[in-house]
PQR file with spaces between the fields and no chain letter, atoms N, CA, C, O and H, PARSE charges and radii, in Angstrom:
ATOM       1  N    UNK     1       3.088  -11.514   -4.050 -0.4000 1.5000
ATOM       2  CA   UNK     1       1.920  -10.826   -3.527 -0.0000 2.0000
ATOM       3  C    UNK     1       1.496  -11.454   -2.198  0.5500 1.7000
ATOM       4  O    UNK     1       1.153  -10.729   -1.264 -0.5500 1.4000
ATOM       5  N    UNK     2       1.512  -12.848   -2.089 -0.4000 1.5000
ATOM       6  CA   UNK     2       0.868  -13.233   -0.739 -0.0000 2.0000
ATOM       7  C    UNK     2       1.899  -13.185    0.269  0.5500 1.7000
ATOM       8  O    UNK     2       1.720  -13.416    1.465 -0.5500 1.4000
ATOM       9  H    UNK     2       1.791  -13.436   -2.848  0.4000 1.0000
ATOM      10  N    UNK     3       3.198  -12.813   -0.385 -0.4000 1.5000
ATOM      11  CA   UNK     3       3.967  -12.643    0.796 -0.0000 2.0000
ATOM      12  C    UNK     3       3.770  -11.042    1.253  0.5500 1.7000
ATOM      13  O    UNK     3       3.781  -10.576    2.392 -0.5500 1.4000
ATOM      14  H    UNK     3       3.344  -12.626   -1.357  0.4000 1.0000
ATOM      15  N    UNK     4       3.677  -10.695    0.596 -0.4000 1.5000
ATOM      16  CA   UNK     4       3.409   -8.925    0.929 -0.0000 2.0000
ATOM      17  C    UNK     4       2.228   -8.491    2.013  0.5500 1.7000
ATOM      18  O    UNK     4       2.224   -7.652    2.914 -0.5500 1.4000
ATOM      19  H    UNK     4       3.669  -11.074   -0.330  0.4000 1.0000
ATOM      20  N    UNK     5       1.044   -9.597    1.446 -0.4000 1.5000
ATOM      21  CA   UNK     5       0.108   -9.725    2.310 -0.0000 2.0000
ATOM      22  C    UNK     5       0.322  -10.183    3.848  0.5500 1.7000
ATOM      23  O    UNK     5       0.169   -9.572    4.906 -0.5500 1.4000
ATOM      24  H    UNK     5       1.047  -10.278    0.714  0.4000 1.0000
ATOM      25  N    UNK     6       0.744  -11.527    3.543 -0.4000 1.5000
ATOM      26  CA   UNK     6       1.035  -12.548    4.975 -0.0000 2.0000
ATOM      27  C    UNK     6       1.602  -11.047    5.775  0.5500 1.7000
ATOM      28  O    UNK     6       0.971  -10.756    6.791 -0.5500 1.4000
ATOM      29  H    UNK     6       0.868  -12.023    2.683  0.4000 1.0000
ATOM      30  N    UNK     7       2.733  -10.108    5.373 -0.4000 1.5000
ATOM      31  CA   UNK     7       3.378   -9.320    5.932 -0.0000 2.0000
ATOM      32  C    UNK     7       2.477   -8.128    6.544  0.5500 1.7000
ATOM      33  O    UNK     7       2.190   -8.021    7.736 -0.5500 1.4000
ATOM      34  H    UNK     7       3.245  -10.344    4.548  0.4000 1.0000
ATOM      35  N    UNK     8       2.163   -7.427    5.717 -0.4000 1.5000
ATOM      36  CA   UNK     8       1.073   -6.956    5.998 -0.0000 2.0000
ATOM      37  C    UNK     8      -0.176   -7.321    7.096  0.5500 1.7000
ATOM      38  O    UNK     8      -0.748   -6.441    7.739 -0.5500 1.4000
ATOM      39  H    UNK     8       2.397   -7.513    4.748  0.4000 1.0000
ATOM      40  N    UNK     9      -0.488   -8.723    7.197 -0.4000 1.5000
ATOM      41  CA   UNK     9      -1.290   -9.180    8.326 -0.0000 2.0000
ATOM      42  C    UNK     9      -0.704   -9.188    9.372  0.5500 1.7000
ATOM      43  O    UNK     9      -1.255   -8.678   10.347 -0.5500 1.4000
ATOM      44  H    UNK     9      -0.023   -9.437    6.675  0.4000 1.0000
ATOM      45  N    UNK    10       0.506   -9.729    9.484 -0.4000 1.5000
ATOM      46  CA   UNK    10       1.601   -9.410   10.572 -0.0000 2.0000
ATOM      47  C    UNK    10       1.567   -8.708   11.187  0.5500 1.7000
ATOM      48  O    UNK    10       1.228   -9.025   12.328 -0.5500 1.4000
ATOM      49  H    UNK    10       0.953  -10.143    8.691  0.4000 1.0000
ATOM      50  N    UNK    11       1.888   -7.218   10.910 -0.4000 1.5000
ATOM      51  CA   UNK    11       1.909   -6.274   11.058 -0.0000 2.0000
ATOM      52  C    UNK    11       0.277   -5.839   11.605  0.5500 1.7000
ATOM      53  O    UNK    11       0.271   -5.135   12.615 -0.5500 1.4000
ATOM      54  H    UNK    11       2.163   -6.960    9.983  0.4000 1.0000
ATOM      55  N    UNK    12      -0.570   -6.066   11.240 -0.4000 1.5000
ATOM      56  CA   UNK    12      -1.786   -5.396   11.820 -0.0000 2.0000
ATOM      57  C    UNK    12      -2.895   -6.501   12.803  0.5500 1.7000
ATOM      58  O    UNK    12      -4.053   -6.443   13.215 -0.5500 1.4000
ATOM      59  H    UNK    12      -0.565   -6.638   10.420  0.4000 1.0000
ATOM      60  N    UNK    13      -1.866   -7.384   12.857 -0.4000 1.5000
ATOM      61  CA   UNK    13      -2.341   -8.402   14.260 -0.0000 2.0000
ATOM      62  C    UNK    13      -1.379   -8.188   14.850  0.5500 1.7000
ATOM      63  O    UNK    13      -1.358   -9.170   15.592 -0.5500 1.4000
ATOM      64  H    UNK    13      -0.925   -7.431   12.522  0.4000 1.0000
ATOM      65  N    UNK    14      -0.175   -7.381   15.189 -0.4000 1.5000
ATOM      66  CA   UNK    14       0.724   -6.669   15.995 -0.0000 2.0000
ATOM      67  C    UNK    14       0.214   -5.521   16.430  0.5500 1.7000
ATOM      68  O    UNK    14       0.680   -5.012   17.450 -0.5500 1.4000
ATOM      69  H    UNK    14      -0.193   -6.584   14.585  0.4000 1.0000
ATOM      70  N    UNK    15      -0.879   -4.892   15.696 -0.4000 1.5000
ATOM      71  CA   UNK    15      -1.675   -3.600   16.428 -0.0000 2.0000
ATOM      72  C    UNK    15      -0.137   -2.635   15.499  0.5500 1.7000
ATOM      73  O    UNK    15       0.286   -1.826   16.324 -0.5500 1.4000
ATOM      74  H    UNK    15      -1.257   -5.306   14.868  0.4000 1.0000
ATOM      75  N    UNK    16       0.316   -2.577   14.774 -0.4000 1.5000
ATOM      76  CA   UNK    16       1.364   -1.806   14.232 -0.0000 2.0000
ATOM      77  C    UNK    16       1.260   -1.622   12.373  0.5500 1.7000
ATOM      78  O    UNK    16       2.021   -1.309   11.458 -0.5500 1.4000
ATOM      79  H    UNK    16      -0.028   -3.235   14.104  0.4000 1.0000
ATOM      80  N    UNK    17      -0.523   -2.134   12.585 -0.4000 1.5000
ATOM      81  CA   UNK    17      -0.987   -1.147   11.008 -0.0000 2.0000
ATOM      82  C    UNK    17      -2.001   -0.672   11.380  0.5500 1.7000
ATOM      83  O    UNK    17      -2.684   -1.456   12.039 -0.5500 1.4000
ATOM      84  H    UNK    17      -1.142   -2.389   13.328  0.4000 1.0000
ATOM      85  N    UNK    18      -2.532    0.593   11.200 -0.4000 1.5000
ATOM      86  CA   UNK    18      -3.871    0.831   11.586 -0.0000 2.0000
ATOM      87  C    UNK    18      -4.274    1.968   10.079  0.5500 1.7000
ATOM      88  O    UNK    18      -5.346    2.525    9.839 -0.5500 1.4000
ATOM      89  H    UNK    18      -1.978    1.230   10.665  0.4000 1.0000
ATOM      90  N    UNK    19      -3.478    1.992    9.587 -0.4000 1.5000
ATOM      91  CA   UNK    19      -3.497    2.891    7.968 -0.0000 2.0000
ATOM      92  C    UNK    19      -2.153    2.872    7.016  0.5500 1.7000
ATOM      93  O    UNK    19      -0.969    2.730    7.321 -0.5500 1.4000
ATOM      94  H    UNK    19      -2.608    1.540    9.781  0.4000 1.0000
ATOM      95  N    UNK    20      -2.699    3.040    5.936 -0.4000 1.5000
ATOM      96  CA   UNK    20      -1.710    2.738    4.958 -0.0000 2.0000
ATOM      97  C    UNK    20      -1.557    3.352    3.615  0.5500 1.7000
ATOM      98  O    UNK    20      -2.677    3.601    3.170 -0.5500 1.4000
ATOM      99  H    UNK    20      -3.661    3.155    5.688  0.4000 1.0000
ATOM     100  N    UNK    21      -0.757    3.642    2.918 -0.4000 1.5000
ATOM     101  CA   UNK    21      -0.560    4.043    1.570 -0.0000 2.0000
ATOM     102  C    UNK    21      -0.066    2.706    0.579  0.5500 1.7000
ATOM     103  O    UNK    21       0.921    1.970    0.576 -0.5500 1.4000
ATOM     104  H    UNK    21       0.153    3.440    3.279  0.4000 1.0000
ATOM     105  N    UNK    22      -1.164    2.805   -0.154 -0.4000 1.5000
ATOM     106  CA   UNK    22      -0.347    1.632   -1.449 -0.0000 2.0000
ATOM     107  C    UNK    22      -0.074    2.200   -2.487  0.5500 1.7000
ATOM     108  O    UNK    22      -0.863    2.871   -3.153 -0.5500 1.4000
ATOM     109  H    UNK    22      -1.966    3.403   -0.152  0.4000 1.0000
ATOM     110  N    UNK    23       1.275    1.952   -2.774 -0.4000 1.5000
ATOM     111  CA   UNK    23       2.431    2.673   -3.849 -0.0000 2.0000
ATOM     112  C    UNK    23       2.626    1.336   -4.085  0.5500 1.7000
ATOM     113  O    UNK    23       3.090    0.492   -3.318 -0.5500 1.4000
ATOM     114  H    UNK    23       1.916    1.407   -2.233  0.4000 1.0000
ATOM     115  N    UNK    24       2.105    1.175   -5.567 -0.4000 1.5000
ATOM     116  CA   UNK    24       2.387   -0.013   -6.412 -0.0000 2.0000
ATOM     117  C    UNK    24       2.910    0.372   -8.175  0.5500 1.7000
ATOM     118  O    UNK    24       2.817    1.574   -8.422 -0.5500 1.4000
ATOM     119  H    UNK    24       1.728    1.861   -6.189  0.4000 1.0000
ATOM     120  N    UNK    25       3.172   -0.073   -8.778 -0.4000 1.5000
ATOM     121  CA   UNK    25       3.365   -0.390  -10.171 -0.0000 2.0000
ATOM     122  C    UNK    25       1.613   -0.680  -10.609  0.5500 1.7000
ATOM     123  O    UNK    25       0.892   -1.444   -9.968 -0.5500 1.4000
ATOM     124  H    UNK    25       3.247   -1.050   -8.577  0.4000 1.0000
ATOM     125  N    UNK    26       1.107    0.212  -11.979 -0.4000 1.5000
ATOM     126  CA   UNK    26      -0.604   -0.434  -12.004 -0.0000 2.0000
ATOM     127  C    UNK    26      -0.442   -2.285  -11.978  0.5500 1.7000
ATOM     128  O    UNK    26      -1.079   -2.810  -11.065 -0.5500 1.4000
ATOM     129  H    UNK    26       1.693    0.833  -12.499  0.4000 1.0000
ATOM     130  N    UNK    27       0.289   -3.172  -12.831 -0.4000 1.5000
ATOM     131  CA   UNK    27      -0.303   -4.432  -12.670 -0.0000 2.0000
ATOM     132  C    UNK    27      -0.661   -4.539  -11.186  0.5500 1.7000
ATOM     133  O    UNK    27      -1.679   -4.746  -10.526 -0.5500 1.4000
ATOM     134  H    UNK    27       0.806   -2.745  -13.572  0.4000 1.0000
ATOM     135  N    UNK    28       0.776   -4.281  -10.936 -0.4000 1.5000
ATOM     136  CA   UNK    28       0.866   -5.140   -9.003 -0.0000 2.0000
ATOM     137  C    UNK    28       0.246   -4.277   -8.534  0.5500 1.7000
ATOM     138  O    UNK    28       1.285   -3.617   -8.532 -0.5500 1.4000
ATOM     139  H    UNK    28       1.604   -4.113  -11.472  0.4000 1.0000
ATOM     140  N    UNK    29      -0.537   -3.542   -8.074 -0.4000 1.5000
ATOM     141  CA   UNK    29      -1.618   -2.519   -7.510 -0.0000 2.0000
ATOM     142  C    UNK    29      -3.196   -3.410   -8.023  0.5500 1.7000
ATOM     143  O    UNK    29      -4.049   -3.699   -7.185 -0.5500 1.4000
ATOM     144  H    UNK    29      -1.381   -4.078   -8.076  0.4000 1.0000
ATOM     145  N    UNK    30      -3.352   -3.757   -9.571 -0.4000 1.5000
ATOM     146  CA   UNK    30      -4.300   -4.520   -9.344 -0.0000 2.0000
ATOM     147  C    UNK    30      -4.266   -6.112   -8.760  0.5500 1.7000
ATOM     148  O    UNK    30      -5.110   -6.851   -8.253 -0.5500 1.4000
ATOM     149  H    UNK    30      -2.658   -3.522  -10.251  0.4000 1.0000
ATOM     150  N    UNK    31      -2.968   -6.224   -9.072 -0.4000 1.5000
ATOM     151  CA   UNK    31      -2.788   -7.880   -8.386 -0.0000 2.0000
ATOM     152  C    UNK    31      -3.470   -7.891   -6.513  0.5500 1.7000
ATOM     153  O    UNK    31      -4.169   -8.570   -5.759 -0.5500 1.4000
ATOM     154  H    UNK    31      -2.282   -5.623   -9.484  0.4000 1.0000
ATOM     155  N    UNK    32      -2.848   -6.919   -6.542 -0.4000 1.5000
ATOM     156  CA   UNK    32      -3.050   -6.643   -4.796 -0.0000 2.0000
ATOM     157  C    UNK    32      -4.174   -6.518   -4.579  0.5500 1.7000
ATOM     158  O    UNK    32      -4.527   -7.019   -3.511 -0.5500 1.4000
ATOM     159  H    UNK    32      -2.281   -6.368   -7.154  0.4000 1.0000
ATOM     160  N    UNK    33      -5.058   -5.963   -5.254 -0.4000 1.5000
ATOM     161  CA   UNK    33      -6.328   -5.092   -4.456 -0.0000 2.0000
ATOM     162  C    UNK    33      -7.481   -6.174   -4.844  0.5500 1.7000
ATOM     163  O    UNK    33      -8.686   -6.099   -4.603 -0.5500 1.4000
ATOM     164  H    UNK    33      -4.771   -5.556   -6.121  0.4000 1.0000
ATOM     165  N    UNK    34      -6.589   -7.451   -5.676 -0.4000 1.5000
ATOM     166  CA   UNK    34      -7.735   -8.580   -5.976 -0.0000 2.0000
ATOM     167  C    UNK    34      -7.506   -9.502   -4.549  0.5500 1.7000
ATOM     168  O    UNK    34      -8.346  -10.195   -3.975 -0.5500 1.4000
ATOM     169  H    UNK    34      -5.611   -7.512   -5.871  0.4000 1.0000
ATOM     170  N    UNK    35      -6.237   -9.293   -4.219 -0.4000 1.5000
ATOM     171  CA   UNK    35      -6.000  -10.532   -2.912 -0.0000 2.0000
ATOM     172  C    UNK    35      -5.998   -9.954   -1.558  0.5500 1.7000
ATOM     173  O    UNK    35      -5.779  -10.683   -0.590 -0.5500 1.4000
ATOM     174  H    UNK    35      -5.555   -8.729   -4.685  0.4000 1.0000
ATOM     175  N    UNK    36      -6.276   -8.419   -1.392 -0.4000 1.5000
ATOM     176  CA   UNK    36      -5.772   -8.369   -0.195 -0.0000 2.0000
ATOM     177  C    UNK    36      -7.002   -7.867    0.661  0.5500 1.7000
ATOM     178  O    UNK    36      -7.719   -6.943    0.278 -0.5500 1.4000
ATOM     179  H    UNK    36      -6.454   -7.827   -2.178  0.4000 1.0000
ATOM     180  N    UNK    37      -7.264   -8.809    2.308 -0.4000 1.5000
ATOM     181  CA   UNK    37      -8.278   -9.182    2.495 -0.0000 2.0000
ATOM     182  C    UNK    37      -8.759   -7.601    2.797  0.5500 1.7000
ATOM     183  O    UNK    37      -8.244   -6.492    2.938 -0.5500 1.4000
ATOM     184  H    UNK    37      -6.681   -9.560    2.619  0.4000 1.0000
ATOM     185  N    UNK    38     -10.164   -8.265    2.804 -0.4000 1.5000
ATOM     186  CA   UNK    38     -11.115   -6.471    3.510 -0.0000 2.0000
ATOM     187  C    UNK    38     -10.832   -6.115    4.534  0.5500 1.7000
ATOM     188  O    UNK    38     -11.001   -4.916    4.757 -0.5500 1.4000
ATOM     189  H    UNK    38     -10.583   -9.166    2.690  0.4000 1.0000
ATOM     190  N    UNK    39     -10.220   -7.068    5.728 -0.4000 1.5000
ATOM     191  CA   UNK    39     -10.027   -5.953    6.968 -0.0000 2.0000
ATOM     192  C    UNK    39      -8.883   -5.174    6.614  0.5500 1.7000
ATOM     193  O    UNK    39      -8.620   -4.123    7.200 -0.5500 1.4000
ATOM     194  H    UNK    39     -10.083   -8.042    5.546  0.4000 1.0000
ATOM     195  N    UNK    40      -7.918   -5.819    5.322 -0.4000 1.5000
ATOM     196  CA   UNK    40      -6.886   -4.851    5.792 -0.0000 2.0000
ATOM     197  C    UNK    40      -7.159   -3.687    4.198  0.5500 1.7000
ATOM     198  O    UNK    40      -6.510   -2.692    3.874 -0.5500 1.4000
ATOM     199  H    UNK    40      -8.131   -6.673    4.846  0.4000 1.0000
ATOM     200  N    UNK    41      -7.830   -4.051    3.807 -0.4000 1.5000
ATOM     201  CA   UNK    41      -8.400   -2.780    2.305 -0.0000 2.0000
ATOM     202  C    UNK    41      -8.531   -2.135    2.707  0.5500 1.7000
ATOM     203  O    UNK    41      -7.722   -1.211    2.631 -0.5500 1.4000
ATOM     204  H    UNK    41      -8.357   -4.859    4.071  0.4000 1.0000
ATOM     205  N    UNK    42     -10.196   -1.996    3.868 -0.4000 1.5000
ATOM     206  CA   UNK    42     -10.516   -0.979    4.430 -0.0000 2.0000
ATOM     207  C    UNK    42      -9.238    0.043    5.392  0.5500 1.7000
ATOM     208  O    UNK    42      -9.683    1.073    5.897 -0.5500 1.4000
ATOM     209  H    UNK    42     -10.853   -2.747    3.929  0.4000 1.0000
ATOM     210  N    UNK    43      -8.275   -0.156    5.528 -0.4000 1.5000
ATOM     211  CA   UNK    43      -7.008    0.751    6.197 -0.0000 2.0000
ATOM     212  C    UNK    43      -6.597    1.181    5.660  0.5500 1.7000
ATOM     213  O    UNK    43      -5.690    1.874    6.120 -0.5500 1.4000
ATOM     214  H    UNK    43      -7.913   -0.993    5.118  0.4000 1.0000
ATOM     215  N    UNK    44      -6.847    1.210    4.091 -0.4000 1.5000
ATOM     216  CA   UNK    44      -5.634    1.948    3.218 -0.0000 2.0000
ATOM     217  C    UNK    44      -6.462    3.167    3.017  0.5500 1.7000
ATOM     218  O    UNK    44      -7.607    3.248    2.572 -0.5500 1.4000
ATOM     219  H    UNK    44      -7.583    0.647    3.718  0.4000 1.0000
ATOM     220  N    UNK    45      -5.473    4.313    3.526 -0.4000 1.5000
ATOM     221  CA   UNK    45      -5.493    5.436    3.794 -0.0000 2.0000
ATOM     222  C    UNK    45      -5.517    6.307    1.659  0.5500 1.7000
ATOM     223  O    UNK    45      -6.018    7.431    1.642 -0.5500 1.4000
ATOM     224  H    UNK    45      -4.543    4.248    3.887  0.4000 1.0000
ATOM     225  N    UNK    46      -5.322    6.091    1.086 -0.4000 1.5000
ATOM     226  CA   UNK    46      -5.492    6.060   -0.463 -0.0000 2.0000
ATOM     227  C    UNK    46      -4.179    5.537   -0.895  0.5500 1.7000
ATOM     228  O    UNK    46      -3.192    5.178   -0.252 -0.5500 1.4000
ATOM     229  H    UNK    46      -4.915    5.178    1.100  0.4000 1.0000
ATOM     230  N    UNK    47      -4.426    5.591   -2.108 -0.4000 1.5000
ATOM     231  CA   UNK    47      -3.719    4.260   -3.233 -0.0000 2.0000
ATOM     232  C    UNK    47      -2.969    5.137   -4.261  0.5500 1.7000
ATOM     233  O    UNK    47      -3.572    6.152   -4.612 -0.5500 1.4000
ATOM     234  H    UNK    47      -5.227    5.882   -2.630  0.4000 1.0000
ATOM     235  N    UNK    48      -1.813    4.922   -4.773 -0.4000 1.5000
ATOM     236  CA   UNK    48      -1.039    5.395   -5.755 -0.0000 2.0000
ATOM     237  C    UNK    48      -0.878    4.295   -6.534  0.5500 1.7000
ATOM     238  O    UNK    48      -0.830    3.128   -6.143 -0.5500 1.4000
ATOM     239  H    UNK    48      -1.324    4.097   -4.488  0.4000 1.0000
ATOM     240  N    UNK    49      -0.757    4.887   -8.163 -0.4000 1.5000
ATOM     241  CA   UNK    49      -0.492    4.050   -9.201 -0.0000 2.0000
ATOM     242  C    UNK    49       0.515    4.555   -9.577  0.5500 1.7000
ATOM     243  O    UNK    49       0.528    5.780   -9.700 -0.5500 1.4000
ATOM     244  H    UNK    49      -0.796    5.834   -8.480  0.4000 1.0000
ATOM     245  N    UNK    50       2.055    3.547   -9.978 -0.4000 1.5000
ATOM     246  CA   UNK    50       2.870    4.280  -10.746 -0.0000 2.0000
ATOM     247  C    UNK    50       4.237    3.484   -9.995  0.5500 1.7000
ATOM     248  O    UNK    50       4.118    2.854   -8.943 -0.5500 1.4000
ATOM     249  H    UNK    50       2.045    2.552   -9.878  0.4000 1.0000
ATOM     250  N    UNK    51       5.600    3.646  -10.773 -0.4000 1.5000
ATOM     251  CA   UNK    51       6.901    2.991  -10.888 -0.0000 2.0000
ATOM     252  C    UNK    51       7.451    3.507   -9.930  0.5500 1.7000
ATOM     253  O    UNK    51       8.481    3.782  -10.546 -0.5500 1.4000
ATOM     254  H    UNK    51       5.696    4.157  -11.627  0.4000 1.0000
ATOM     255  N    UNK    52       7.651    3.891   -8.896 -0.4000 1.5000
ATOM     256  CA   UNK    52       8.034    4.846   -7.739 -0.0000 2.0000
ATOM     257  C    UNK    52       9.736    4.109   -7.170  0.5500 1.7000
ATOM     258  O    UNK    52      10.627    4.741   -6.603 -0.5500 1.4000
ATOM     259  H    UNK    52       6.814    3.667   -8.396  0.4000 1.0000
ATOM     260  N    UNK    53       9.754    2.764   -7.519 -0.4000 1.5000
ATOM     261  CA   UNK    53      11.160    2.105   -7.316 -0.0000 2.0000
ATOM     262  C    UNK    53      12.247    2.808   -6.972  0.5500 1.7000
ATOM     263  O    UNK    53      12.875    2.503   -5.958 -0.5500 1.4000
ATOM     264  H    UNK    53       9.030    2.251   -7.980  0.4000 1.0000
ATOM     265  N    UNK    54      12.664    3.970   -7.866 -0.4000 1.5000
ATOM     266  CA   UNK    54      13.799    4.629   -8.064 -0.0000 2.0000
ATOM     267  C    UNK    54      13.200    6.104   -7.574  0.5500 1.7000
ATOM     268  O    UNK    54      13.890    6.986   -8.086 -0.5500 1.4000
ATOM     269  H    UNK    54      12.154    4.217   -8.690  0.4000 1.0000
ATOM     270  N    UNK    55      12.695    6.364   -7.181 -0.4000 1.5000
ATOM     271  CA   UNK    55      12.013    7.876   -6.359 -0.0000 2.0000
ATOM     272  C    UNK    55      13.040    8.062   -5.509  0.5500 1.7000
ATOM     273  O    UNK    55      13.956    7.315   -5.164 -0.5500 1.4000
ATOM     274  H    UNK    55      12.135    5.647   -6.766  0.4000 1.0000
ATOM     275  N    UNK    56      12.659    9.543   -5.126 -0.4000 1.5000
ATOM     276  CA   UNK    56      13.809    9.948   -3.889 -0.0000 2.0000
ATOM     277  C    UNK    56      13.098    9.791   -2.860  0.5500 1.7000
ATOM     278  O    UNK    56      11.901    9.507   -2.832 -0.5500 1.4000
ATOM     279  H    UNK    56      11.915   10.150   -5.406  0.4000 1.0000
ATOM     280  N    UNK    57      13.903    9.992   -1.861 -0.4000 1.5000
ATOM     281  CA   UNK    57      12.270   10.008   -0.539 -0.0000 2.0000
ATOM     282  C    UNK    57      11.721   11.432   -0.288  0.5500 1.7000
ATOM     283  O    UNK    57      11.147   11.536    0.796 -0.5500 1.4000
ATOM     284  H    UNK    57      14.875   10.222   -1.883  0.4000 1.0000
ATOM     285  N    UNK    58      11.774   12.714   -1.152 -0.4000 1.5000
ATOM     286  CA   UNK    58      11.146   13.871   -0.951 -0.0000 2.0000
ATOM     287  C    UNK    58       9.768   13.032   -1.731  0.5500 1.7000
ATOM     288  O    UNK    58       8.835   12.630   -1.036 -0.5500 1.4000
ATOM     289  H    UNK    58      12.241   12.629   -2.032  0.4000 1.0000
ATOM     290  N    UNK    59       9.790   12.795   -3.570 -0.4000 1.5000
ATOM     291  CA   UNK    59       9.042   12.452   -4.073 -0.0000 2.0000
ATOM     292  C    UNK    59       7.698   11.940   -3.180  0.5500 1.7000
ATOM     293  O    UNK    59       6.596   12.459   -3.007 -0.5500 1.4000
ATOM     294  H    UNK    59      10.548   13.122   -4.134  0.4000 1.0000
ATOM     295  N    UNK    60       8.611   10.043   -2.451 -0.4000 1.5000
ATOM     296  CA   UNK    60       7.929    9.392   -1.695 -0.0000 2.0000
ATOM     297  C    UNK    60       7.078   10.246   -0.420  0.5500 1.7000
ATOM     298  O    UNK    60       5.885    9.957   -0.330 -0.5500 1.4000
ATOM     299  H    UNK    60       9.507    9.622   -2.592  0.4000 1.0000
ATOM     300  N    UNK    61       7.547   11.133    0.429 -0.4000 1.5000
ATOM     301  CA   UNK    61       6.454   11.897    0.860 -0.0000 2.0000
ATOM     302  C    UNK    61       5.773   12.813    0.316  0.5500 1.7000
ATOM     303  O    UNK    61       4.783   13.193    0.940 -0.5500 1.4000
ATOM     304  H    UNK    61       8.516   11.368    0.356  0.4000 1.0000
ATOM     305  N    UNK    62       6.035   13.349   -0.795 -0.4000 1.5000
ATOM     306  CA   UNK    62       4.934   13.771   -1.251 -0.0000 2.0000
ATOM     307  C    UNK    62       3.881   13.025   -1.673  0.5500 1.7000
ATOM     308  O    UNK    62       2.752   13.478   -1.483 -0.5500 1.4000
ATOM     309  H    UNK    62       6.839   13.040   -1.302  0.4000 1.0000
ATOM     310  N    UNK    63       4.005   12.065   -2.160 -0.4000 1.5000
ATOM     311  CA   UNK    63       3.047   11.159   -2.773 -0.0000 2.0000
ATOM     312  C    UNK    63       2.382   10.304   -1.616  0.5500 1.7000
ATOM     313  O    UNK    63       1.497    9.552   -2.025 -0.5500 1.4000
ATOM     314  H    UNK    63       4.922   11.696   -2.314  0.4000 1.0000
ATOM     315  N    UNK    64       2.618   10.270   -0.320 -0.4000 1.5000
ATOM     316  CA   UNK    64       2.110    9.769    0.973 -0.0000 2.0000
ATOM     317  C    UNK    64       1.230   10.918    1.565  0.5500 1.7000
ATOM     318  O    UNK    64       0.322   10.611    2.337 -0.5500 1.4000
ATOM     319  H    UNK    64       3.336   10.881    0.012  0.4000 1.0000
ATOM     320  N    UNK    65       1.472   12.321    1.218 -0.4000 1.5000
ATOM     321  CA   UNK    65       1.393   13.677    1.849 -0.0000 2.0000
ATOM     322  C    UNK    65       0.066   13.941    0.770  0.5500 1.7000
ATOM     323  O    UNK    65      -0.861   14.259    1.515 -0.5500 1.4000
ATOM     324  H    UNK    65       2.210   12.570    0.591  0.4000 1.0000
ATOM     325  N    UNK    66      -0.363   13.948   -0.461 -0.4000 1.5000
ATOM     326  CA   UNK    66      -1.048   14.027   -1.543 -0.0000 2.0000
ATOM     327  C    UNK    66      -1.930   12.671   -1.915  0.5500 1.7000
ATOM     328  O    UNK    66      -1.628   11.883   -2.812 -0.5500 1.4000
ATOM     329  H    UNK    66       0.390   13.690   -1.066  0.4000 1.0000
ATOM     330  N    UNK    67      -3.004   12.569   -1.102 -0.4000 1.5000
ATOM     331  CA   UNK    67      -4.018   11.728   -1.788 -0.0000 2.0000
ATOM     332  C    UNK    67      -4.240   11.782   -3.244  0.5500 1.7000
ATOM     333  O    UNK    67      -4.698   12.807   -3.747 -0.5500 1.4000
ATOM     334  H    UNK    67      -3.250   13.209   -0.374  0.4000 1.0000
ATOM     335  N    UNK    68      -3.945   10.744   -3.960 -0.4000 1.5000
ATOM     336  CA   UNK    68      -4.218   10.514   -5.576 -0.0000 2.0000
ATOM     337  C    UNK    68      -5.271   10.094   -5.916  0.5500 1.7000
ATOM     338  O    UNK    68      -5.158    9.086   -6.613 -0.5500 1.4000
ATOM     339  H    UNK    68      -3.573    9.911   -3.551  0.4000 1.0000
ATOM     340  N    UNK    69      -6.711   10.551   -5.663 -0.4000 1.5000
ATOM     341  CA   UNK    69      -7.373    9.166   -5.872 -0.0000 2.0000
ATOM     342  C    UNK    69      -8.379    9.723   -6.913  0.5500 1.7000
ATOM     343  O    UNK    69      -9.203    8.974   -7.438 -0.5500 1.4000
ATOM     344  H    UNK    69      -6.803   11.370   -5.096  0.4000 1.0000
């Protein structure tokens, strides 16, 4: 998780996050949303729960394309 983060900060002190979709598994979706700081919470564009690992990438844009919340 804090590497996902560290990455994530990376990325948006590069000016190359400014919104986001989180597609997690539920644990690791709550693991995340306990550690990951508020400047970068507030960017997430909405949140998916669910095993998406093995998805196709039509699935994956739909589920980027379709707010779940």
């Amino acid at each position: 998780v804090q590497r996902i983060i560290r990455r994530l900060e990376a990325l948006h002190r590069a000016g190359r996050l400014n919104a986001w979709v989180l597609i997690a598994e539920p644990r690791l979706l709550g693991t995340l949303r306990a550690h990951i700081p508020a400047d970068l919470h507030q960017l997430i564009a909405h949140e998916v729960s669910g095993d998406y690992v093995r998805a196709d990438h039509d699935r994956i844009l739909q589920l980027i394309d379709a707010p779940e919340r």
